[in-house]
C-alpha positions as semicolon CSV with decimal commas, in nm:
position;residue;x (nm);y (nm);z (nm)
1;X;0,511;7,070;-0,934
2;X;0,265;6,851;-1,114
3;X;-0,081;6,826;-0,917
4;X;-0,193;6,430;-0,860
5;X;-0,553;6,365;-0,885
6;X;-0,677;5,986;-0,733
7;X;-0,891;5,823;-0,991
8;X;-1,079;5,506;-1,031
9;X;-0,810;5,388;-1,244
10;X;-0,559;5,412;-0,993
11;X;-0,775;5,253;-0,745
12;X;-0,849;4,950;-0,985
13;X;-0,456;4,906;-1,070
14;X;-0,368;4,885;-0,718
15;X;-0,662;4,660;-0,605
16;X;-0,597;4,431;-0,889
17;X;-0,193;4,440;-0,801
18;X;-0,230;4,402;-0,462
19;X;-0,464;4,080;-0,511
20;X;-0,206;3,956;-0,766
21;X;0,054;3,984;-0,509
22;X;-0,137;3,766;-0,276
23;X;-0,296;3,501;-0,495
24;X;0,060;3,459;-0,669
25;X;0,249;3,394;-0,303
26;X;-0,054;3,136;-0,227
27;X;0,033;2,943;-0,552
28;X;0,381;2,963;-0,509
29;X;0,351;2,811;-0,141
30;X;0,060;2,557;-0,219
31;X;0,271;2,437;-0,494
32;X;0,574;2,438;-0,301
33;X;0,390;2,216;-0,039
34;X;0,268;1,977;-0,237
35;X;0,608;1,932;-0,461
36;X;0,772;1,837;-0,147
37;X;0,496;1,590;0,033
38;X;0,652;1,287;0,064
39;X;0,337;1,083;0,024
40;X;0,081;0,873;0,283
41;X;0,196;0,640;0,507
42;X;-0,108;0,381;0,441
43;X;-0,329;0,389;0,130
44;X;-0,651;0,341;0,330
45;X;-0,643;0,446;0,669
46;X;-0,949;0,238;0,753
47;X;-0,809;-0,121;0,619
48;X;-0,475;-0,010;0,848
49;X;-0,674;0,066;1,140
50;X;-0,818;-0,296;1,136
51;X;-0,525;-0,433;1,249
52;X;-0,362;-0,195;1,393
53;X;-0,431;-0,299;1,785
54;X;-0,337;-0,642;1,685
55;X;-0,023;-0,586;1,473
56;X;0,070;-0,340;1,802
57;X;0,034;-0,574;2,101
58;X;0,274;-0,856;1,875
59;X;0,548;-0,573;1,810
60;X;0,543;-0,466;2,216
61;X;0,533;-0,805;2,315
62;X;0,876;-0,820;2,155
63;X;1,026;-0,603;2,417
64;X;1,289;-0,377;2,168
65;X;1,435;-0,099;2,253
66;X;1,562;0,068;1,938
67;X;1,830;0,393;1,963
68;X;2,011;0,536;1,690
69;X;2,292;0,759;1,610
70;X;2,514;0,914;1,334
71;X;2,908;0,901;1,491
72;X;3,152;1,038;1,185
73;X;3,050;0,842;0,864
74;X;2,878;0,570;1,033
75;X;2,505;0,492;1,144
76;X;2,488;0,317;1,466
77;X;2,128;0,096;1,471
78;X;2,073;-0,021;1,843
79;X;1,811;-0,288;1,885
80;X;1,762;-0,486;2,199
81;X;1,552;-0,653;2,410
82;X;1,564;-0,807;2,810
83;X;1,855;-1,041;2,694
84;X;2,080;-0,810;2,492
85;X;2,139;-0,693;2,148
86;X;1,877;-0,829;1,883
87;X;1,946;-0,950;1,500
88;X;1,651;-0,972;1,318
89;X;1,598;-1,194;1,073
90;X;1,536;-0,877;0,764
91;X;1,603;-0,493;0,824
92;X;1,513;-0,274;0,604
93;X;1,540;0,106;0,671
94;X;1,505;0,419;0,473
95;X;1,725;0,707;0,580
96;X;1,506;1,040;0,477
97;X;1,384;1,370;0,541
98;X;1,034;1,408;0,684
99;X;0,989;1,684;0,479
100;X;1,040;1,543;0,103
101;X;1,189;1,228;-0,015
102;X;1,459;1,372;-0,260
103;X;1,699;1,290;0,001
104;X;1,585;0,878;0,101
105;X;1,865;0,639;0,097
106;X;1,812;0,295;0,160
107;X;2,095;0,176;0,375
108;X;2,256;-0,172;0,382
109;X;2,374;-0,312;0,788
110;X;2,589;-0,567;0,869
111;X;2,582;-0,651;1,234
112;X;2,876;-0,647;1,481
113;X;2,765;-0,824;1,757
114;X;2,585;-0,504;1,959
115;X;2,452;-0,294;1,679
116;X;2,398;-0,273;1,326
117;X;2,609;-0,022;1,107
118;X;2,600;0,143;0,789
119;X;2,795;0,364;0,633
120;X;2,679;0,714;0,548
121;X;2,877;0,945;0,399
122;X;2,768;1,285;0,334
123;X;2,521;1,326;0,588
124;X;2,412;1,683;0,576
125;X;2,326;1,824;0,920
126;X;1,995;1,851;1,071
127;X;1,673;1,650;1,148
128;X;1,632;1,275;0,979
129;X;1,409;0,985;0,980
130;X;1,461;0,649;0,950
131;X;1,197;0,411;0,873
132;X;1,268;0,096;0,966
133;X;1,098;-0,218;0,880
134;X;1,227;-0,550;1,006
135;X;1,104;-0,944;1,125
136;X;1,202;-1,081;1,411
137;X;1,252;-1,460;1,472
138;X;0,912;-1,599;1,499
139;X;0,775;-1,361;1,214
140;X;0,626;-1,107;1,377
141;X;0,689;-0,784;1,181
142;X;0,818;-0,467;1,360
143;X;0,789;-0,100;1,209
144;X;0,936;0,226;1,367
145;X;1,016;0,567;1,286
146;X;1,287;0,699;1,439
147;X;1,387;1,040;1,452
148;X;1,760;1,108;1,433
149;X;1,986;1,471;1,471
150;X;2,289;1,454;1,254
151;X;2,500;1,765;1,457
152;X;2,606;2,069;1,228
C-alpha cells in the first residue's frame, strides 16, 4: 500500500483545474449566448421612444384584432377590426424563433376573404414569432409580434 502525502503541488493542480473547469463553461455559455442573439429591435432606443406614444395611439385607433395559427401546412393570419376581416394595403411578416434567427422565413399571403394564408411546410414544433409589419388604408403603419405554438 503506497502512503499519499498532500502537497502544494497537488493543491495548485486542483485549484488551477477546478478554475479551468469554471472559466471554460462561462466561455462556452457567453459565447453560446451571444452566437444565438438575434439582434436589437431599434438601433437607438431614445430616437424610437420619440415617437413611440404617437406612432401607438394611430395603430390602436385602428381597432385590429390580430390572431394567428398553424393548422397542417398552412398559417392562418387573422386581422380584423369592428366591421370584419381587414386587408391591408402591404404585409410583411417574418416567421422566427425568438431565440436566434437561423430559422426566419419570410412568408408570402394571399388573402381569402377572412384571413391571410401562407404556406409553411416543415414547421418544427414549439414556440414561434411572427413579426409582422403592415399599412393600412390611410397609411398608418401597424407593427406586432405575435407569439405562435406550432403543437408537437
Amino acid at each position: 500500500m503506497t502512503d499519499f502525502t498532500l502537497k502544494g503541488h497537488h493543491v495548485a493542480i486542483g485549484f488551477v483545474g477546478a478554475f479551468s473547469v469554471i472559466i471554460g463553461v462561462n466561455l462556452f455559455l457567453a459565447f453560446s449566448a451571444v452566437k444565438t442573439f438575434p439582434g436589437l429591435e431599434v438601433k437607438n432606443s431614445y430616437v424610437a421612444s420619440q415617437t413611440f406614444d404617437v406612432e401607438r395611439a394611430a395603430q390602436e385607433a385602428l381597432g385590429w384584432t390580430i390572431s394567428a395559427a398553424v393548422v397542417g401546412d398552412v398559417l392562418r393570419l387573422s386581422i380584423e377590426d369592428a366591421v370584419g376581416p381587414v386587408e391591408p394595403a402591404s404585409l410583411a411578416v417574418t416567421l422566427g424563433r425568438a431565440t436566434h434567427v437561423r430559422d426566419d422565413r419570410e412568408l408570402s399571403f394571399k388573402f381569402d376573404g377572412t384571413a391571410h394564408t401562407a404556406a409553411v411546410p416543415d414547421l418544427e414544433a414549439g414556440y414561434w414569432n411572427l413579426r409582422m409589419v403592415s399599412e393600412a388604408a390611410d397609411g398608418t403603419i401597424y407593427r406586432q409580434r405575435i407569439q405562435l405554438r406550432v403543437p408537437g
